[in-house]
C-alpha positions in Angstrom: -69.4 -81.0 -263.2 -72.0 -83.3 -262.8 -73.0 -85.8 -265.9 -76.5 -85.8 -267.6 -77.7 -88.3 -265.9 -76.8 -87.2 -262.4 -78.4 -83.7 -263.4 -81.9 -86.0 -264.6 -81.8 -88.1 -261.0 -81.6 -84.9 -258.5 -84.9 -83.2 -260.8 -86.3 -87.0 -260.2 -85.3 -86.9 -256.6 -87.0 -84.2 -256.1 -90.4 -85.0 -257.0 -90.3 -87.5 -254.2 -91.9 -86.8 -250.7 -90.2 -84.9 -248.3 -87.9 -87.2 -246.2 -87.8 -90.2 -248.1 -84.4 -90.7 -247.5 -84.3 -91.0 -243.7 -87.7 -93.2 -244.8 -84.9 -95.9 -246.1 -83.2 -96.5 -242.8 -87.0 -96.4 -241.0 -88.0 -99.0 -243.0 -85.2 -101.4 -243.3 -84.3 -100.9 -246.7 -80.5 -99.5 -245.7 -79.7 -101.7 -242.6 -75.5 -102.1 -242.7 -72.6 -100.1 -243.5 -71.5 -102.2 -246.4 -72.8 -102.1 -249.7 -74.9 -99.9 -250.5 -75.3 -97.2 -248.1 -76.8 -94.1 -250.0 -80.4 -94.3 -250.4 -80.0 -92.1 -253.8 -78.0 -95.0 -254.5 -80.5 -97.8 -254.2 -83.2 -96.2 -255.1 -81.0 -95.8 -258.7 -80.4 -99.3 -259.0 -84.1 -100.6 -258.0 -85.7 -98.1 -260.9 -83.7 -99.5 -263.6 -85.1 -103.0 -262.7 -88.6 -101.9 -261.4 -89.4 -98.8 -263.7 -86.8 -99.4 -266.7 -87.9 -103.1 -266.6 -84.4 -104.3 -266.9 -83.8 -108.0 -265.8 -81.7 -108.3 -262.4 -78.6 -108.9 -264.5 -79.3 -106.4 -266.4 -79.9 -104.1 -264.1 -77.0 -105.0 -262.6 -74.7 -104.5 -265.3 -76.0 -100.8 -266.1 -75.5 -100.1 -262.3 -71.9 -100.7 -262.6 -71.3 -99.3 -266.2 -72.8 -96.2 -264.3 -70.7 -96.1 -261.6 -73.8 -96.8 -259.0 -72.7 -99.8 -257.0 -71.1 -103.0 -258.1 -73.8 -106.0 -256.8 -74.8 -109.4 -258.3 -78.2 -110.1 -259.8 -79.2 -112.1 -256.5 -78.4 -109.1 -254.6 -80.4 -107.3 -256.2 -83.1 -109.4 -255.8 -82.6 -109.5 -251.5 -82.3 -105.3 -251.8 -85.3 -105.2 -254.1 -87.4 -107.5 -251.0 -86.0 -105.5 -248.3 -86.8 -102.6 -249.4 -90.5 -103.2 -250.0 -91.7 -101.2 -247.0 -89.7 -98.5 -248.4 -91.6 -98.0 -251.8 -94.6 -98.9 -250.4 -94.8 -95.9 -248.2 -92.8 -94.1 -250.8 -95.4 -94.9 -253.3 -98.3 -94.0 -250.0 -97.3 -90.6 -249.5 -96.8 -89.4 -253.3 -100.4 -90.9 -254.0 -101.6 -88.8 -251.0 -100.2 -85.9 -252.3 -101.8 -86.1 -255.8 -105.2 -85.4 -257.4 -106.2 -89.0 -257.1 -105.3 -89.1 -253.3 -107.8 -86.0 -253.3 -110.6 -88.6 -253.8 -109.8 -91.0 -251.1 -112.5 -88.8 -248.7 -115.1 -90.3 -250.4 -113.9 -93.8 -248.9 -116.7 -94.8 -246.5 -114.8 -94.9 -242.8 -114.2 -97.6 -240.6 -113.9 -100.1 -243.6 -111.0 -101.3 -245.8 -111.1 -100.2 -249.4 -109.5 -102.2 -252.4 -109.5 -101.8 -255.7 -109.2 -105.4 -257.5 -107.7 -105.3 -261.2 -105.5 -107.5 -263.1 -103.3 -107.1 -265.9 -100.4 -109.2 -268.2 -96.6 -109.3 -268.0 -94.5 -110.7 -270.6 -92.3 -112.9 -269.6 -88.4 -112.1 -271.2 -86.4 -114.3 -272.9 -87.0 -116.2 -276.4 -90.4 -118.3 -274.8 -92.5 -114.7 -274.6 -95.0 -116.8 -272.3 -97.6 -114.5 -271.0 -98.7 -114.4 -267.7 -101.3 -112.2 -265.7 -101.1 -110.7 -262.9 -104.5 -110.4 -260.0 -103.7 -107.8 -257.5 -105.6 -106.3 -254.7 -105.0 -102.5 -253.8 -105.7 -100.9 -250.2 -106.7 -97.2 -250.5 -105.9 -94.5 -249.5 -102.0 -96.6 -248.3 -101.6 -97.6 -252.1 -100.6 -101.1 -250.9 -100.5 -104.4 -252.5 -102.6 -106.7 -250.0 -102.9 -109.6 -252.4 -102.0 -111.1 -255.6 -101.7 -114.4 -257.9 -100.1 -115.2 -260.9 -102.0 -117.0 -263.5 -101.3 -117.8 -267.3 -103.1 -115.9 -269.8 -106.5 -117.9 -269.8 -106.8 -116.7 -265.8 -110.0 -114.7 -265.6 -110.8 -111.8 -263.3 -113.4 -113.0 -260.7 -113.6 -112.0 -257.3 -113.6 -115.8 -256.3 -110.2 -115.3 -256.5 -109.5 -112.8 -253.4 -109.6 -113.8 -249.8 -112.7 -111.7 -248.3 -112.9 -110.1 -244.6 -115.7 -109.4 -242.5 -116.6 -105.2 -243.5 -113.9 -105.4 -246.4 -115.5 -103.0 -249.2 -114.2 -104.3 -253.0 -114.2 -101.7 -256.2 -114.1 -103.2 -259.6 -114.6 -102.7 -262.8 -117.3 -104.5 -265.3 -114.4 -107.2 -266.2 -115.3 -108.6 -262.6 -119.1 -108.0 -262.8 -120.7 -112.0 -262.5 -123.0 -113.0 -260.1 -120.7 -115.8 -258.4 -117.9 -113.6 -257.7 -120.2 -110.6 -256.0 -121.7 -113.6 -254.0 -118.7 -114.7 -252.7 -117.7 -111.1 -251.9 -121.1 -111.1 -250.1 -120.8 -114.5 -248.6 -117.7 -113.7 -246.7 -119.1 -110.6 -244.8 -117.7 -107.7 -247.4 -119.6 -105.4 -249.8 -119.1 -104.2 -253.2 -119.5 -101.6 -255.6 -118.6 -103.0 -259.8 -119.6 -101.5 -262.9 -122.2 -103.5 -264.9 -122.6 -104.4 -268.4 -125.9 -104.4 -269.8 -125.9 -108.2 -270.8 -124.0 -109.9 -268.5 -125.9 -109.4 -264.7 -129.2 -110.2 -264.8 -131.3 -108.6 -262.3 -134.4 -108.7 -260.7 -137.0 -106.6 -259.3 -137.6 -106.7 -255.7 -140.6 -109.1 -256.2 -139.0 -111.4 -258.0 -139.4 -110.4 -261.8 -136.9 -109.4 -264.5 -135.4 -105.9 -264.1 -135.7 -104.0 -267.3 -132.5 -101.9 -267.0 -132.7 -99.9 -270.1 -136.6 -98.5 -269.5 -135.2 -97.8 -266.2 -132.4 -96.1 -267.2 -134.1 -93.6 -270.1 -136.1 -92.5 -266.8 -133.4 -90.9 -265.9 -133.7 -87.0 -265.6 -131.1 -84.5 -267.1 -127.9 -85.0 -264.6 -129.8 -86.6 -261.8 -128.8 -89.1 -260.4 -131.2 -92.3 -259.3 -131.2 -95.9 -257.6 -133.5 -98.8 -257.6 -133.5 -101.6 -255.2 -132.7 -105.1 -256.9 -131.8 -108.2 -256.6 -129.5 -111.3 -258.5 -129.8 -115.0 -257.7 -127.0 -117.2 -257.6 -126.9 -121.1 -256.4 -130.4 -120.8 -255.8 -129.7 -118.0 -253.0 -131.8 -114.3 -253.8 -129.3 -111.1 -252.9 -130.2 -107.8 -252.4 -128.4 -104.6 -253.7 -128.4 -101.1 -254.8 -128.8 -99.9 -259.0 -127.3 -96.4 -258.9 -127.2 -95.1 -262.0 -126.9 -91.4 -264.0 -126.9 -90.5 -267.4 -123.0 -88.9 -269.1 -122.9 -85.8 -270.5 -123.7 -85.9 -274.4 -119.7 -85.4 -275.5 -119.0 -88.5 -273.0 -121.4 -90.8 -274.6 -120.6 -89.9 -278.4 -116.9 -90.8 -277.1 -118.4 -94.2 -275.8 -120.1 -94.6 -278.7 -117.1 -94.4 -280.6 -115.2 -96.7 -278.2 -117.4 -99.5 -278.2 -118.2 -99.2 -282.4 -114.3 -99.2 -283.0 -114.1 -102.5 -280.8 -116.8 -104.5 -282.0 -115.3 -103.6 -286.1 -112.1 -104.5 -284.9 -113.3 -108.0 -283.5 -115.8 -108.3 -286.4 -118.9 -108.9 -284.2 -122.5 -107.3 -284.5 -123.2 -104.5 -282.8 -126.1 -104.3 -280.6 -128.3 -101.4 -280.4 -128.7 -101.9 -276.6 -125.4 -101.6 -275.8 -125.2 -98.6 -278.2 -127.9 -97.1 -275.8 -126.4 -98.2 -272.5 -123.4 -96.4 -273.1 -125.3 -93.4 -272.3 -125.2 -94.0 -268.9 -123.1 -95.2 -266.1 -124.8 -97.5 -263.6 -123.1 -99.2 -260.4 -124.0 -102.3 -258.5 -123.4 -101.9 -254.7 -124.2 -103.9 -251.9 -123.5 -100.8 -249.4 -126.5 -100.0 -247.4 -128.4 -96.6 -248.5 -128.6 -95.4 -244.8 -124.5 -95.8 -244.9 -124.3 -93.9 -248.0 -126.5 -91.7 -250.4 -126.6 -92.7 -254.2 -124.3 -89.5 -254.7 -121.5 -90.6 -253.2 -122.2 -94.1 -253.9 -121.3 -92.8 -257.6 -118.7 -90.7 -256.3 -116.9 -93.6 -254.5 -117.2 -95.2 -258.5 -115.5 -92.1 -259.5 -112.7 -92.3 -257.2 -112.0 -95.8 -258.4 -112.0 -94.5 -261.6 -109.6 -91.9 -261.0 -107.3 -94.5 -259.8 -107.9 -96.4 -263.0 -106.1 -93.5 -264.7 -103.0 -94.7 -262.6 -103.4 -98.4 -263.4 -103.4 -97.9 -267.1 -100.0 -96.6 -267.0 -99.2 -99.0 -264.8 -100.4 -101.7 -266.8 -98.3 -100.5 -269.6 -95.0 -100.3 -267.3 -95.9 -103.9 -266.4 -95.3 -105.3 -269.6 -91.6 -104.2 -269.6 -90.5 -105.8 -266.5 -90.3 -109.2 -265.6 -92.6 -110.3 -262.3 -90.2 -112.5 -259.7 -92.6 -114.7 -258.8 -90.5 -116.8 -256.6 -91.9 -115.4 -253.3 -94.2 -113.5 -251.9 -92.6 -110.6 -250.6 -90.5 -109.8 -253.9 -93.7 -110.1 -256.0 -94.9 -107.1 -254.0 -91.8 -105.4 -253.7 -91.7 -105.1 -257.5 -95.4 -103.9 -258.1 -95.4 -101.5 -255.1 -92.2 -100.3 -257.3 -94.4 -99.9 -260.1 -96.8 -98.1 -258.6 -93.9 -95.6 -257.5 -92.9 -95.3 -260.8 -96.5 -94.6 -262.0 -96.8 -91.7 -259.7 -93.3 -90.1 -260.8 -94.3 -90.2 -264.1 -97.8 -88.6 -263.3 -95.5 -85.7 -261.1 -93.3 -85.4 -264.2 -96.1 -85.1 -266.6 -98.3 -82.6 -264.4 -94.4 -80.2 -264.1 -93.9 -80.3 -267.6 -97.3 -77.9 -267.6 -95.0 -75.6 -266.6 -91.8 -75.7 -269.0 -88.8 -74.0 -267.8 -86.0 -73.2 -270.4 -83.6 -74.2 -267.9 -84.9 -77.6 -267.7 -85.5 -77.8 -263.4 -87.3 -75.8 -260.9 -85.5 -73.1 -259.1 -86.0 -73.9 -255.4 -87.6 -70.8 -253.4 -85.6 -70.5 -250.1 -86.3 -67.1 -249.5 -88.9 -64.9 -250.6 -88.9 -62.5 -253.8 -87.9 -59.6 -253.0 -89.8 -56.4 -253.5 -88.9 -54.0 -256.8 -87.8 -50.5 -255.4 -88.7 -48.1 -258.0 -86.7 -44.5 -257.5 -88.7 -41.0 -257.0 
């Protein structure tokens, strides 16, 4: 009979795309006939280092108290780098098949997308040093293109991302300053951030300070609107788009609340402006407007902030692990086995919707057959 945890891993297993065993030998991952051979296997031992944010030792050591595979903590470490092909496209195909992979038609074509965010990992062991993490995500692949490790006082700027020619970068307001969209711009690439209220000044087309708020309260009902702007930086004038619309009445309240709750907690005045901005939602893109209307503009905004859903959980995951920071390629290995986890635990939470006292799905390999009532 098989144990518990056996039972838990083939209800796992199967929230995973279809072939992604077969995927393991594709990609590299399972190369020779020693060691580990059984992609079940190592994918097993990778999730209790990746998603359970065990150490390698650690990790390890629960493999073999389980019975999984008997390997050092440096082994570990060389399956976890080659097998980062393997959860990258793992982690590719399960975002396609989700309701944030739904969004990825509003990605403009014939450019790259990526998502920039950062986030912290705790270091483990007696020091508890912080460190933060910068990544770069491609959409719709889910892949890690880019990142750096900082310490804590690393800030998120867009200075810190190499920038190619057509390269189109979604942020949110922590990376909204005038030198980091400039260097976006510099380097060929667009952008599309969420502003603050305070912290981009703006301009009118001839030069003069953009009111944003007696803009924004012009606004009408659900309608959405754009103004052509401009910002200066190093003495160089830039144009973009505004595109703006105002949030239903329940999502502002909530905002409200949000941003009163914050500035109490971090005993700091509260400004009516910002009380009144957070009535609204307003973008700053560089995209052109023949490219692409204000609606999807906002749309695109909204698909990043699907995907935000994703990198909260994420973020939380983050802090259990430890980042190997050695080289390059295990770095990624371990976030795009982050992201993987993220995306199970979204498939988990979207099944248990649909409790079944029997604790798994039954698997429909033929179809119901019909009721035959007698005369």
């Amino acid at each position: 009979m098989p144990s518990i945890v056996d039972e838990e891993w083939a209800v796992l297993a199967g929230l995973l795309p279809q072939g992604w065993r077969d995927l393991a030998r594709e990609t590299g991952a399972i190369r020779r006939a020693r060691g580990i051979t059984d992609p079940d296997v190592l994918l097993r031992v990778l999730l209790l280092h990746v998603g359970s944010g065990l150490s390698l030792r650690s990790a390890a050591a629960r493999a073999a108290e389980l019975g999984l595979a008997a390997l050092s903590d440096v082994a570990l470490l060389k399956r976890l780098r080659t097998s980062e092909a393997w959860l990258r496209t793992l982690a590719a195909r399960m975002f396609a098949q989700t309701r944030f992979g739904a969004h990825a038609e509003a990605f403009p074509t014939g450019r790259r997308c990526r998502v920039f965010d950062a986030t912290t990992v705790e270091e483990p062991g007696a020091t508890g040093t912080d460190w933060r993490v910068h990544f770069s995500l491609a959409l719709p692949e889910l892949r890690c293109d880019f990142y750096e490790v900082t310490d804590v006082t690393g800030g998120e700027t867009f200075t810190r991302f190499p920038i190619a020619q057509g390269d189109l970068v979604l942020a949110d307001r922590g990376y909204a300053h005038r030198r980091g969209v400039a260097h976006v711009l510099g380097a060929g690439g667009d952008v599309l951030v969420r502003l603050t209220s305070t912290s981009f000044p703006l301009l009118s087309p001839h030069g003069q300070p953009f009111d944003l708020l007696a803009h924004l309260r012009r606004l009408p009902g659900t309608e959405p609107r754009e103004w052509p702007v401009e910002f200066r930086h190093d003495k160089r004038r830039y144009r973009v788009r505004l595109c703006a619309v105002r949030k239903s009445q329940l999502a502002a309240e909530r905002a409200k609340q949000r941003i009163t709750r914050e500035a109490t907690r971090k005993s700091r005045p509260l400004q009516a402006r910002t009380l009144e901005a957070a009535e609204y939602v307003f973008v700053l893109t560089s995209l052109p407007g023949q490219d692409i209307a204000t609606e999807r503009v906002l749309e695109l905004y909204r698909a990043r902030w699907q995907i935000e859903l994703v990198f909260k959980r994420m973020k939380s995951l983050m802090r259990l692990g430890h980042l190997p920071k050695r080289t390059d390629v295990s770095a990624r290995a371990w976030l795009e086995g982050k992201f993987l986890t993220v995306l199970l635990i979204e498939r988990l939470l979207a099944l248990a919707n649909f409790f079944s006292p029997w604790g798994y799905d039954i698997p429909a390999t033929q179809p119901l057959a019909r009721v035959h009532r007698r005369p």
